[in-house]
mmCIF file of the N, C-alpha and C atoms, coordinates in Angstrom:
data_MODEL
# 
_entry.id   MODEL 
# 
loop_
_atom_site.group_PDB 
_atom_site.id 
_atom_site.type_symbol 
_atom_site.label_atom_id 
_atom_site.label_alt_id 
_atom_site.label_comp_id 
_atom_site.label_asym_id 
_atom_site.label_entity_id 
_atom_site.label_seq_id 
_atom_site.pdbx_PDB_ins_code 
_atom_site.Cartn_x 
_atom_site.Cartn_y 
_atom_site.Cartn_z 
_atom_site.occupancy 
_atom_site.B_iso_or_equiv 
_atom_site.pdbx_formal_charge 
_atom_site.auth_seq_id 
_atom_site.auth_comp_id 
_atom_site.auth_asym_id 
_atom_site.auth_atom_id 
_atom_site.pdbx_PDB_model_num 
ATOM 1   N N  . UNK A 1 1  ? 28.107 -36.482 -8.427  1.00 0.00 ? 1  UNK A N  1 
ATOM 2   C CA . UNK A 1 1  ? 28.864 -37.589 -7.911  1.00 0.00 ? 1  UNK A CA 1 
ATOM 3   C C  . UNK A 1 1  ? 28.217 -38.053 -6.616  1.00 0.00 ? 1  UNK A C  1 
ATOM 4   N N  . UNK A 1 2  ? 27.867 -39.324 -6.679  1.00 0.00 ? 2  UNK A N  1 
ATOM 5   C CA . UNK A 1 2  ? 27.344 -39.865 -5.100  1.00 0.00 ? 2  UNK A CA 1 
ATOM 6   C C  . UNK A 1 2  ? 28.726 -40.129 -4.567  1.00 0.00 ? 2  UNK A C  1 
ATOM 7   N N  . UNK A 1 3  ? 28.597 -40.372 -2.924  1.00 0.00 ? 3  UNK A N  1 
ATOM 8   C CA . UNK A 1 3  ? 29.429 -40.410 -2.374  1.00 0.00 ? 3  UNK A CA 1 
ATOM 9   C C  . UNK A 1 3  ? 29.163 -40.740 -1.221  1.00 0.00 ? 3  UNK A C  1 
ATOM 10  N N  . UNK A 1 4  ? 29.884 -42.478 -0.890  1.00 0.00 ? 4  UNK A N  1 
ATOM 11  C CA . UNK A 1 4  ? 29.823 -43.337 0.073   1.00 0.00 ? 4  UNK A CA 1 
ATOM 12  C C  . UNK A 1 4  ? 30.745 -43.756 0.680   1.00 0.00 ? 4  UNK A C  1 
ATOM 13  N N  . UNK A 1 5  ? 30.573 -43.788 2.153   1.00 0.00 ? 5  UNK A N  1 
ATOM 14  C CA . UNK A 1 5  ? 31.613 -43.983 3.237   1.00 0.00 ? 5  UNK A CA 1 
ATOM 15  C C  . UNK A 1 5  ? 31.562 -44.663 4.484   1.00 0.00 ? 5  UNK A C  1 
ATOM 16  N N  . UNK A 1 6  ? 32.318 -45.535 4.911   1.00 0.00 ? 6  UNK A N  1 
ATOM 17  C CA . UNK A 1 6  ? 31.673 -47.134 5.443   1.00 0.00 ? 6  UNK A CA 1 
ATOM 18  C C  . UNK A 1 6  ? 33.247 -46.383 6.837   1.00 0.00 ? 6  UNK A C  1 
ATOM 19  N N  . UNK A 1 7  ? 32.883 -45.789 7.938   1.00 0.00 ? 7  UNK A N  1 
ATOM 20  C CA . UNK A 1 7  ? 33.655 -45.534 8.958   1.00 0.00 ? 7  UNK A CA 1 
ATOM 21  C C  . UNK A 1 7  ? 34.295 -47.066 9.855   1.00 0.00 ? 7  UNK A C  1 
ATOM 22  N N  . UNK A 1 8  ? 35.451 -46.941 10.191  1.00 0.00 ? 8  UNK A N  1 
ATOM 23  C CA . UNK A 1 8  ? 35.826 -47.625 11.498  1.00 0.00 ? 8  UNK A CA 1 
ATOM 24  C C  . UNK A 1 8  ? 35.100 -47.374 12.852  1.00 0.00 ? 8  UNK A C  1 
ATOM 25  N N  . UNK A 1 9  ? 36.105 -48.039 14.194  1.00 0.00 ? 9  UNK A N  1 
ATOM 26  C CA . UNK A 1 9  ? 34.889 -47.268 15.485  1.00 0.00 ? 9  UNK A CA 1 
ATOM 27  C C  . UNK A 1 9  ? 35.700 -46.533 15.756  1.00 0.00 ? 9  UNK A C  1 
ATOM 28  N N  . UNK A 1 10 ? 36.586 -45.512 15.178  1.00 0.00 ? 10 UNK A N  1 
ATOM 29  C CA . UNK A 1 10 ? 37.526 -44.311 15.372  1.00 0.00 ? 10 UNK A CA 1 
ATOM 30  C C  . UNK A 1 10 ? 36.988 -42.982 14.349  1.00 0.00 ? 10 UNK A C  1 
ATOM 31  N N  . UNK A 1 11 ? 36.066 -43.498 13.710  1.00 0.00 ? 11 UNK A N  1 
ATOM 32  C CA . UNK A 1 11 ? 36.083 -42.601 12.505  1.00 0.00 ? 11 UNK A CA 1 
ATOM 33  C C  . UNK A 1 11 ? 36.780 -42.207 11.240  1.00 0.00 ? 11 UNK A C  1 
ATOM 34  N N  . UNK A 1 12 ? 37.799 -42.971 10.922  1.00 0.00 ? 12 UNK A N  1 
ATOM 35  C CA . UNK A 1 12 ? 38.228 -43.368 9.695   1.00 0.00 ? 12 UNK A CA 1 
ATOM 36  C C  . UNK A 1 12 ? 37.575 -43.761 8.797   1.00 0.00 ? 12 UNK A C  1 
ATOM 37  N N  . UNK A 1 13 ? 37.725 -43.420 7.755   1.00 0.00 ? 13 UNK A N  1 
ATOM 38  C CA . UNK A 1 13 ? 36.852 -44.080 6.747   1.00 0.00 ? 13 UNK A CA 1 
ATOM 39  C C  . UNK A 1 13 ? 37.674 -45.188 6.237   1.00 0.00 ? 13 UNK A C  1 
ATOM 40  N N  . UNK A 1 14 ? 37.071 -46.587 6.072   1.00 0.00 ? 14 UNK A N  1 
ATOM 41  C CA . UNK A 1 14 ? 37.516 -47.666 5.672   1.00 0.00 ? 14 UNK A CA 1 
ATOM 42  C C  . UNK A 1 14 ? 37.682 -47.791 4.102   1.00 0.00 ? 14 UNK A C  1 
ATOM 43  N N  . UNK A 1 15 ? 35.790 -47.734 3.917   1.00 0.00 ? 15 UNK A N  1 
ATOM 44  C CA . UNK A 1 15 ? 35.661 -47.707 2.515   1.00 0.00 ? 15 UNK A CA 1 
ATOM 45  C C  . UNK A 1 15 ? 35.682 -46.494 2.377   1.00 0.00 ? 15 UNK A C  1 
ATOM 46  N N  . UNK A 1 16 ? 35.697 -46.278 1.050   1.00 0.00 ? 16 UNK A N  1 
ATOM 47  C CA . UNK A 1 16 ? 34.913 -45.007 0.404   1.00 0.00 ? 16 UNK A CA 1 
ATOM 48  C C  . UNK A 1 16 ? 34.540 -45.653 -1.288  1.00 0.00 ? 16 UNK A C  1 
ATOM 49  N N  . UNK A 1 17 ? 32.996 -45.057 -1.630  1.00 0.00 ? 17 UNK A N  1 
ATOM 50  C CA . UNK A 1 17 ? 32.692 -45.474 -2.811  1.00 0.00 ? 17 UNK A CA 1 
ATOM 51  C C  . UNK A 1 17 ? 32.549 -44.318 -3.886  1.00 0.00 ? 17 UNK A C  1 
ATOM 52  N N  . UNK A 1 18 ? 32.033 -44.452 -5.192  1.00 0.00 ? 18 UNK A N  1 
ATOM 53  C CA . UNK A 1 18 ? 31.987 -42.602 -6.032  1.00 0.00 ? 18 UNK A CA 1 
ATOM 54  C C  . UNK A 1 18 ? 31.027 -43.597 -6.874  1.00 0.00 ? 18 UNK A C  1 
ATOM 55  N N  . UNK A 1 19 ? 30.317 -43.042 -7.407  1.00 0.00 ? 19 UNK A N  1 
ATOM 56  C CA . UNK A 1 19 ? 29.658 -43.148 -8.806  1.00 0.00 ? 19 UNK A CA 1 
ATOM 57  C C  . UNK A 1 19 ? 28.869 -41.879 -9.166  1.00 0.00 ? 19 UNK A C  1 
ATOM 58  N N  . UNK A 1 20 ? 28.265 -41.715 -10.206 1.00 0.00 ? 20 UNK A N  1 
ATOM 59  C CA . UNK A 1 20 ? 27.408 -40.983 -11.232 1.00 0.00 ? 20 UNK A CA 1 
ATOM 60  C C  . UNK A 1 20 ? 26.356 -40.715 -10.124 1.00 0.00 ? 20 UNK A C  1 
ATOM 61  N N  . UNK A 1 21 ? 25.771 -39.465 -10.153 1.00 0.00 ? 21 UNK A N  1 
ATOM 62  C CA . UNK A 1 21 ? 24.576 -39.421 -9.195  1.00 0.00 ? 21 UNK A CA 1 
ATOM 63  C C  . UNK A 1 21 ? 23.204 -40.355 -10.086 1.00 0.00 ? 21 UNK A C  1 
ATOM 64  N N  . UNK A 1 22 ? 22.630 -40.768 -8.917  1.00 0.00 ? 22 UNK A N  1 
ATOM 65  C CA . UNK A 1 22 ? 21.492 -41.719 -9.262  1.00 0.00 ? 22 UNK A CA 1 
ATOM 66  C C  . UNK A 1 22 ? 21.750 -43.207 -9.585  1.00 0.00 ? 22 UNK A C  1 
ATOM 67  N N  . UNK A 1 23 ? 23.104 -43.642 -9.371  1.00 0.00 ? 23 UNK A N  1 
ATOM 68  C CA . UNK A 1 23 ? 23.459 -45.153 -9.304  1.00 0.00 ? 23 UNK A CA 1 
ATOM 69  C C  . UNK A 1 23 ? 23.248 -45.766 -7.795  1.00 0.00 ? 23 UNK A C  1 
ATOM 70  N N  . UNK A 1 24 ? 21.711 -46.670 -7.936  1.00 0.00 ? 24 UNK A N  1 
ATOM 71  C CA . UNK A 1 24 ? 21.760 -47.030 -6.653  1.00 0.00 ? 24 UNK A CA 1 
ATOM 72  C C  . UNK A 1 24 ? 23.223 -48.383 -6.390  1.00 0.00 ? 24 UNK A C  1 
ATOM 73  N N  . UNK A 1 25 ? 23.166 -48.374 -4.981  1.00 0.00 ? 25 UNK A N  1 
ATOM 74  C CA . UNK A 1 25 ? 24.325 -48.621 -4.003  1.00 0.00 ? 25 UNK A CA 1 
ATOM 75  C C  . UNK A 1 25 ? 24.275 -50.310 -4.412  1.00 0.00 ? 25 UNK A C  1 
ATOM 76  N N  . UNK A 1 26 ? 23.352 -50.882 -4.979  1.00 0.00 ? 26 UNK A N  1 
ATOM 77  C CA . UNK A 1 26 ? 23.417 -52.842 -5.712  1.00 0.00 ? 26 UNK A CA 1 
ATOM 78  C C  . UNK A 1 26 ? 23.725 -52.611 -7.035  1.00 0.00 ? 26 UNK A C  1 
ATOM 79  N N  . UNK A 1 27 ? 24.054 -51.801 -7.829  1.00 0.00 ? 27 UNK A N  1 
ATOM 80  C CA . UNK A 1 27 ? 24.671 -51.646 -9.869  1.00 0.00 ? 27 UNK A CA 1 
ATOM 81  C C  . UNK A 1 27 ? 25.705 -51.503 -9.502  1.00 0.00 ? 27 UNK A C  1 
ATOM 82  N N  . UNK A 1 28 ? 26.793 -52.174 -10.299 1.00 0.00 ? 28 UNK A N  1 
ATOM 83  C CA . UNK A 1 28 ? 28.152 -52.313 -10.264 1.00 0.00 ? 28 UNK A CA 1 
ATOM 84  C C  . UNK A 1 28 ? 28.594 -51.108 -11.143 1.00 0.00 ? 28 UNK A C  1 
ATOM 85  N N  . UNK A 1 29 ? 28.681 -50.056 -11.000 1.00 0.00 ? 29 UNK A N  1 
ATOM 86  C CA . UNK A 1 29 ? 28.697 -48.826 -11.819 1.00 0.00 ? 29 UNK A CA 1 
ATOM 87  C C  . UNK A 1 29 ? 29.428 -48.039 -10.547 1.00 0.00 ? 29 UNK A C  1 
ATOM 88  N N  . UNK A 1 30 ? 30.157 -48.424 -9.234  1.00 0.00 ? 30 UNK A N  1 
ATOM 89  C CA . UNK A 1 30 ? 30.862 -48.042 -7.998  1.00 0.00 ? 30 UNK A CA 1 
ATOM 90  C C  . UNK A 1 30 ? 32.479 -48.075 -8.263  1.00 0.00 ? 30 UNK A C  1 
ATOM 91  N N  . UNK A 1 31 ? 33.044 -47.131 -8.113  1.00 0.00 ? 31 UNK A N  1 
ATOM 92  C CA . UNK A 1 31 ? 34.784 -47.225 -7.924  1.00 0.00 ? 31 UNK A CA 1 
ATOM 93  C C  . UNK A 1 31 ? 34.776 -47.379 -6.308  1.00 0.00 ? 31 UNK A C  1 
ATOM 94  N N  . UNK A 1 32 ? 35.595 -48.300 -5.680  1.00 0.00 ? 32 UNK A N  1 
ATOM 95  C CA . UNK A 1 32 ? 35.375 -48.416 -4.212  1.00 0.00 ? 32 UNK A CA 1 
ATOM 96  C C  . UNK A 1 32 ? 36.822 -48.239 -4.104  1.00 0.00 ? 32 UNK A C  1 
ATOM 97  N N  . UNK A 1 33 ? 37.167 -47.755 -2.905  1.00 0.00 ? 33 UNK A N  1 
ATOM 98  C CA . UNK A 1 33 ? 38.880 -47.767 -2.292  1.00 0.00 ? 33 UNK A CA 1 
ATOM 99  C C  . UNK A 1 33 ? 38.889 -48.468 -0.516  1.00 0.00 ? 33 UNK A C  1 
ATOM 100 N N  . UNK A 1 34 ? 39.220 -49.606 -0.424  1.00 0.00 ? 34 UNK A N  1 
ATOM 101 C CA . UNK A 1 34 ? 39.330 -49.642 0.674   1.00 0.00 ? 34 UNK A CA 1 
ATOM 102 C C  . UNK A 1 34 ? 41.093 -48.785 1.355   1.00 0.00 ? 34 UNK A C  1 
ATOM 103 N N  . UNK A 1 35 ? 40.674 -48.747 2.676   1.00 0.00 ? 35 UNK A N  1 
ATOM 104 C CA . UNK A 1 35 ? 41.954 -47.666 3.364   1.00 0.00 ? 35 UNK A CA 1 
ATOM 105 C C  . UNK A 1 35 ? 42.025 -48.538 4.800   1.00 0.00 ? 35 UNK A C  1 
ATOM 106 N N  . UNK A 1 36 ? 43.601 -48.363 5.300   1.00 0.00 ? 36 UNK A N  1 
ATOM 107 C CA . UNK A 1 36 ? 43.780 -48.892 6.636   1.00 0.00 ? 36 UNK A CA 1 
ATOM 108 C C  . UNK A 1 36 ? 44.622 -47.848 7.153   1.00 0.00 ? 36 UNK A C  1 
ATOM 109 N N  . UNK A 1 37 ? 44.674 -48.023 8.303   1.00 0.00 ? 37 UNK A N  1 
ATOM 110 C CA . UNK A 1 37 ? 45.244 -47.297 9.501   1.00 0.00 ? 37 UNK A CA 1 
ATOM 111 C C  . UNK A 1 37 ? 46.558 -47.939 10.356  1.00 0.00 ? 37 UNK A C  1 
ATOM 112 N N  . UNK A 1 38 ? 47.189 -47.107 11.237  1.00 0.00 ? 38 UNK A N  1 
ATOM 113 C CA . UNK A 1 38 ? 48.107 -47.910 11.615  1.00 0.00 ? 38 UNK A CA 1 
ATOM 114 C C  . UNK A 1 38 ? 47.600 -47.323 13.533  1.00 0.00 ? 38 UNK A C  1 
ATOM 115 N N  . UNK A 1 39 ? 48.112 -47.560 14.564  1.00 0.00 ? 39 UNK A N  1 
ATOM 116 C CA . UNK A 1 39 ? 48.128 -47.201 15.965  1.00 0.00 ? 39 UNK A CA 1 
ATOM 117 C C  . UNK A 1 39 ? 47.802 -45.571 15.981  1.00 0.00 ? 39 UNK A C  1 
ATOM 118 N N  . UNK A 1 40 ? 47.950 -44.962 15.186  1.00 0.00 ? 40 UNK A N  1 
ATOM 119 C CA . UNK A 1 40 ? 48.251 -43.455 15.585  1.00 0.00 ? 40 UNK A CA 1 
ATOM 120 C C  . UNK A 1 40 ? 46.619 -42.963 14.688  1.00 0.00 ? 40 UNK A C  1 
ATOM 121 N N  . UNK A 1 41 ? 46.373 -43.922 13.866  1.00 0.00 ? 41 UNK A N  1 
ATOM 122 C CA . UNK A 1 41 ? 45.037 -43.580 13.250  1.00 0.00 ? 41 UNK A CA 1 
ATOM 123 C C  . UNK A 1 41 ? 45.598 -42.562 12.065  1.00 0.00 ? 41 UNK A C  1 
ATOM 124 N N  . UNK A 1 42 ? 47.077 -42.839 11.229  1.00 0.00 ? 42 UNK A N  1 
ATOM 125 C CA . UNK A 1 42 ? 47.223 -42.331 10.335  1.00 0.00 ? 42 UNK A CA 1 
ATOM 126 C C  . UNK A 1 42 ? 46.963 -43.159 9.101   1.00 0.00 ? 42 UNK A C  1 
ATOM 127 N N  . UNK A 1 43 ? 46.786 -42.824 8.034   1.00 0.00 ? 43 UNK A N  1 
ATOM 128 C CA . UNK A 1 43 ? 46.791 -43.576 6.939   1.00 0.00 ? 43 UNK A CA 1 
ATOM 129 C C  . UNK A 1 43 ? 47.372 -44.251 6.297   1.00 0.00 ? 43 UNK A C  1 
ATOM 130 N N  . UNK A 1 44 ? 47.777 -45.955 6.336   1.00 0.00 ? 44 UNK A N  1 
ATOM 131 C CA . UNK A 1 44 ? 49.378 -46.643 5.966   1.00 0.00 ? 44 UNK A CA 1 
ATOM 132 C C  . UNK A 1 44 ? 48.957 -47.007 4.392   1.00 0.00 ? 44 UNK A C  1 
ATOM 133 N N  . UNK A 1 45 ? 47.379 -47.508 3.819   1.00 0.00 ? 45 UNK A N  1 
ATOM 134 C CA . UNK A 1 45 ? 47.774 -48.019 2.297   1.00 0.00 ? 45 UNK A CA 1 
ATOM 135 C C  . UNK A 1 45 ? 45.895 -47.457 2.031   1.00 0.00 ? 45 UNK A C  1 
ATOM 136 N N  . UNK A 1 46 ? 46.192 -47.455 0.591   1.00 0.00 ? 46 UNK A N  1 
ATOM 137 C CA . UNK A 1 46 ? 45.005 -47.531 0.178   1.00 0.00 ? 46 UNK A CA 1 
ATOM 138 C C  . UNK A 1 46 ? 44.767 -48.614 -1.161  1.00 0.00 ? 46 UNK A C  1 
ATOM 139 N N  . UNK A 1 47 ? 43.876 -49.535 -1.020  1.00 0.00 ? 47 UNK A N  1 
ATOM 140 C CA . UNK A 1 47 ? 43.729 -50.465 -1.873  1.00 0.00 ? 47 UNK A CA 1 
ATOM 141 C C  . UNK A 1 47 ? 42.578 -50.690 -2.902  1.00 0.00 ? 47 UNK A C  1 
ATOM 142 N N  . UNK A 1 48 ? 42.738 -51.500 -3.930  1.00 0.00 ? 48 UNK A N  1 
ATOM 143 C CA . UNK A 1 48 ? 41.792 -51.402 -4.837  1.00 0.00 ? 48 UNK A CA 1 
ATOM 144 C C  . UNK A 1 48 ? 41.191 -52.716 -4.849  1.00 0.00 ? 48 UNK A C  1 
ATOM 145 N N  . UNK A 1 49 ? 39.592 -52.676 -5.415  1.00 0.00 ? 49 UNK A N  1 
ATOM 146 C CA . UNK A 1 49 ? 39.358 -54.532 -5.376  1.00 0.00 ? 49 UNK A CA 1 
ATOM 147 C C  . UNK A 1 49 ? 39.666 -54.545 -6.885  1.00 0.00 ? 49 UNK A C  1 
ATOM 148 N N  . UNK A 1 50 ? 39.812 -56.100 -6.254  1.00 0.00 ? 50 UNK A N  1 
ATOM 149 C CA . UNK A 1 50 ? 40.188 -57.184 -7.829  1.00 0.00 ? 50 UNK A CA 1 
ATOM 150 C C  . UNK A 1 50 ? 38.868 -57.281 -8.704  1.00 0.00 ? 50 UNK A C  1 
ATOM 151 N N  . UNK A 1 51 ? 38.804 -57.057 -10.032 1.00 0.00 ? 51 UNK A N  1 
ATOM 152 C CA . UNK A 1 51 ? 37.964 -56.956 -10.857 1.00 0.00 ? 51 UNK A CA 1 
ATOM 153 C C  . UNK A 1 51 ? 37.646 -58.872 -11.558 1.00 0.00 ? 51 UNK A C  1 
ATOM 154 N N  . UNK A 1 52 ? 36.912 -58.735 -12.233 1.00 0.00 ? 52 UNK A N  1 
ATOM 155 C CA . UNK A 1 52 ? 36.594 -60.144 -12.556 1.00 0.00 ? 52 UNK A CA 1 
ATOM 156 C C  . UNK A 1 52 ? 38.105 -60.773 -13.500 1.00 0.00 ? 52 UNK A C  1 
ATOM 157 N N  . UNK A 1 53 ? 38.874 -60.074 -13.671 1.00 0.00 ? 53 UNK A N  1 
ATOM 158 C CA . UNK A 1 53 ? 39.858 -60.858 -14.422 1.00 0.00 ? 53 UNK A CA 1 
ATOM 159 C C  . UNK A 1 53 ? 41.603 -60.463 -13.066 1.00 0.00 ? 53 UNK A C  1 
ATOM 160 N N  . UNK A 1 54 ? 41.168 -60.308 -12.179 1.00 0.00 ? 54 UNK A N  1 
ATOM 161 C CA . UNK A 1 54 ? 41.650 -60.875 -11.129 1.00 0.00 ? 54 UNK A CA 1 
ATOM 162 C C  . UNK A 1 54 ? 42.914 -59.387 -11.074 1.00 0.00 ? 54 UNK A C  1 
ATOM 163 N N  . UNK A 1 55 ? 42.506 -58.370 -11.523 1.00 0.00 ? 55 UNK A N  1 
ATOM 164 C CA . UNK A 1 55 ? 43.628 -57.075 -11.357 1.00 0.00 ? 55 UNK A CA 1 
ATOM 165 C C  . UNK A 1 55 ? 42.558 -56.260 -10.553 1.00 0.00 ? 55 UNK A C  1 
ATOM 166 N N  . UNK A 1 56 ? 43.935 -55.753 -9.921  1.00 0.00 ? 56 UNK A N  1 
ATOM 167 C CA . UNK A 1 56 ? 42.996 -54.108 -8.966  1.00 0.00 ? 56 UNK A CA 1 
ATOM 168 C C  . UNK A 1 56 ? 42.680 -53.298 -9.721  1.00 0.00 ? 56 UNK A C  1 
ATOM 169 N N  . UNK A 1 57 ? 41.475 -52.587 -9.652  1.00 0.00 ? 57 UNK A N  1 
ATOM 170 C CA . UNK A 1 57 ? 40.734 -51.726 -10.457 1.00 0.00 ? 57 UNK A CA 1 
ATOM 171 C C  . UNK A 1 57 ? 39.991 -50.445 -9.398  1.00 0.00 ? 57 UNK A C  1 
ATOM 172 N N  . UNK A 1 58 ? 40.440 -49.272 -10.122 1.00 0.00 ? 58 UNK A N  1 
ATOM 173 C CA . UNK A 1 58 ? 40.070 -48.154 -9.754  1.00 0.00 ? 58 UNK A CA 1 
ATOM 174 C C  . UNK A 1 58 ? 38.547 -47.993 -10.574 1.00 0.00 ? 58 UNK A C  1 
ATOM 175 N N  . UNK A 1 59 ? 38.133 -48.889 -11.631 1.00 0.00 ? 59 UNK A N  1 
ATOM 176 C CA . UNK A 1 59 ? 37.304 -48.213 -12.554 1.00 0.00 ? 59 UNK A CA 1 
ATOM 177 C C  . UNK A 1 59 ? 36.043 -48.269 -11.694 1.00 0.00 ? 59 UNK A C  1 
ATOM 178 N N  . UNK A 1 60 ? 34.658 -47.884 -12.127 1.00 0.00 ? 60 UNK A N  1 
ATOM 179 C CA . UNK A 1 60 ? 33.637 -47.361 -12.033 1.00 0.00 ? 60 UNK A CA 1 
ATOM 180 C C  . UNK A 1 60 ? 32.169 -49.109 -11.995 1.00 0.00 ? 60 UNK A C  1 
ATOM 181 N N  . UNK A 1 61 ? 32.788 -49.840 -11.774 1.00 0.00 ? 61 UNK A N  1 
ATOM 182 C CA . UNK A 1 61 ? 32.221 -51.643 -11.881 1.00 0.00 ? 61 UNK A CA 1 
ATOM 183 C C  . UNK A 1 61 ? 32.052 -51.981 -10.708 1.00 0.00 ? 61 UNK A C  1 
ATOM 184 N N  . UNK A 1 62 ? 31.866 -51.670 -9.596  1.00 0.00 ? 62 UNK A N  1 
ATOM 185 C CA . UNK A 1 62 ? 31.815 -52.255 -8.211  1.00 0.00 ? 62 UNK A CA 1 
ATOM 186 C C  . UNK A 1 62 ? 30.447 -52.464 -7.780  1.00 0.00 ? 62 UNK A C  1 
ATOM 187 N N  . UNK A 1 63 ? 29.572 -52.967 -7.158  1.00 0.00 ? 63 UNK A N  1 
ATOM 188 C CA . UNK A 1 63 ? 28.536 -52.586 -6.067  1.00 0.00 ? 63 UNK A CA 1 
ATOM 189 C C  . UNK A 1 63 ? 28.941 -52.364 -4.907  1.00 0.00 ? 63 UNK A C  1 
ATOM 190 N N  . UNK A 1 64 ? 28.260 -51.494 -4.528  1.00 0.00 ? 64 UNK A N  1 
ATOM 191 C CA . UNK A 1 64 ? 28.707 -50.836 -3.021  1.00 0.00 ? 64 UNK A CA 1 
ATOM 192 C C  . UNK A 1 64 ? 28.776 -51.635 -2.048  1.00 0.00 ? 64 UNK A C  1 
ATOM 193 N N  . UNK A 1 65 ? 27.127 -52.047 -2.008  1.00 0.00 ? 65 UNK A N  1 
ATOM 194 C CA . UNK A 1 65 ? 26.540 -53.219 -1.354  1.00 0.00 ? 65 UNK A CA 1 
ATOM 195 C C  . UNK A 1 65 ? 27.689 -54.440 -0.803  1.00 0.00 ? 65 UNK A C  1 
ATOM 196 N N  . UNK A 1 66 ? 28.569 -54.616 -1.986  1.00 0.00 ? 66 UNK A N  1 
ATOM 197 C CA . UNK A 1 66 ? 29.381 -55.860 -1.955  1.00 0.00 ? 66 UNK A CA 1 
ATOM 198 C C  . UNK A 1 66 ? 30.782 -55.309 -1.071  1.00 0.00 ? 66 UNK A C  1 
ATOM 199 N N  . UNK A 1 67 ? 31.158 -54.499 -1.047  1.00 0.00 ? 67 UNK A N  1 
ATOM 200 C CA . UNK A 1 67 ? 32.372 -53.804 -0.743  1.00 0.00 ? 67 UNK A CA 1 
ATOM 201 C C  . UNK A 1 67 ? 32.971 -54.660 0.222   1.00 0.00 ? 67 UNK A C  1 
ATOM 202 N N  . UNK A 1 68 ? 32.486 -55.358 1.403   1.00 0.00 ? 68 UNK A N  1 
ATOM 203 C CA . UNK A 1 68 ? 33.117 -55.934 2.153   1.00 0.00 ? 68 UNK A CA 1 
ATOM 204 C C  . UNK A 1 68 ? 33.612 -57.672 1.537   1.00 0.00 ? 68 UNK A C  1 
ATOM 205 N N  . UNK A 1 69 ? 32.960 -57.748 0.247   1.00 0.00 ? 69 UNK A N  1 
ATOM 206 C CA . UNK A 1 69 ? 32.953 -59.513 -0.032  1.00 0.00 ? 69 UNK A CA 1 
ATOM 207 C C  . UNK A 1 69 ? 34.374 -59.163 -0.799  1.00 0.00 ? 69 UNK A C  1 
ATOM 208 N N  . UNK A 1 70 ? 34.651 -57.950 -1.680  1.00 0.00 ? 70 UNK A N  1 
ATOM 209 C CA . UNK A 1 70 ? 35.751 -57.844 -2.469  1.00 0.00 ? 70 UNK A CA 1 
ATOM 210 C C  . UNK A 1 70 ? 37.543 -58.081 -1.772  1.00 0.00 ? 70 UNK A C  1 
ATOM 211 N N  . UNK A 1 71 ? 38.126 -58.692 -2.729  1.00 0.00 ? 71 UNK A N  1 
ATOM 212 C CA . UNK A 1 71 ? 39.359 -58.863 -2.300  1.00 0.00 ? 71 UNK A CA 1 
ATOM 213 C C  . UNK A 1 71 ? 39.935 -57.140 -2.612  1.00 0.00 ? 71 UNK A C  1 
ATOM 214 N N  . UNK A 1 72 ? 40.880 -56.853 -1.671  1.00 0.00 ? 72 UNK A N  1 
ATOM 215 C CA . UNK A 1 72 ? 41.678 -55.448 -2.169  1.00 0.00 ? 72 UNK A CA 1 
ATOM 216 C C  . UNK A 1 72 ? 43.272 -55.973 -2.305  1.00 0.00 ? 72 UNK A C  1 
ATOM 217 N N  . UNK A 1 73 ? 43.862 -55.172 -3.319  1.00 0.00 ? 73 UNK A N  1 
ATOM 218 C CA . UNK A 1 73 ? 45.056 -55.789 -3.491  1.00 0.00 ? 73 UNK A CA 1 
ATOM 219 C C  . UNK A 1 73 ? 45.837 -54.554 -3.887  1.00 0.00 ? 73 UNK A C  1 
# 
């Protein structure tokens, strides 16, 4: 399993990505989770991006690369 992680300036992890080892970080073959925080730097939601037919998706279709262009819902 690769395993990618895009920090805040607190050290939270924002993103986090997973795929198959040897899927580089531009193949949409990525499950991404974006995560937010609240004042205390605890964890309030964790969200999924919208897939091409416009639902949140946990599945394995993302590029990493893109993680910040994706809507999370």
């Amino acid at each position: 399993m690769e395993i990618r992680c895009e920090n805040d300036a607190n050290g939270n992890p924002l993103y986090i990505g997973r795929a198959k080892v040897g899927v580089a970080e531009d193949e949409p073959m990525w499950q991404i989770a974006f995560h937010a925080y609240d004042g205390n730097d605890s964890l309030t939601f964790k969200k999924w991006p919208e897939n091409s037919d416009g639902n949140a998706s946990a599945e394995y279709e993302f590029v990493w690369d893109d993680r910040a262009s994706y809507t999370y819902v």
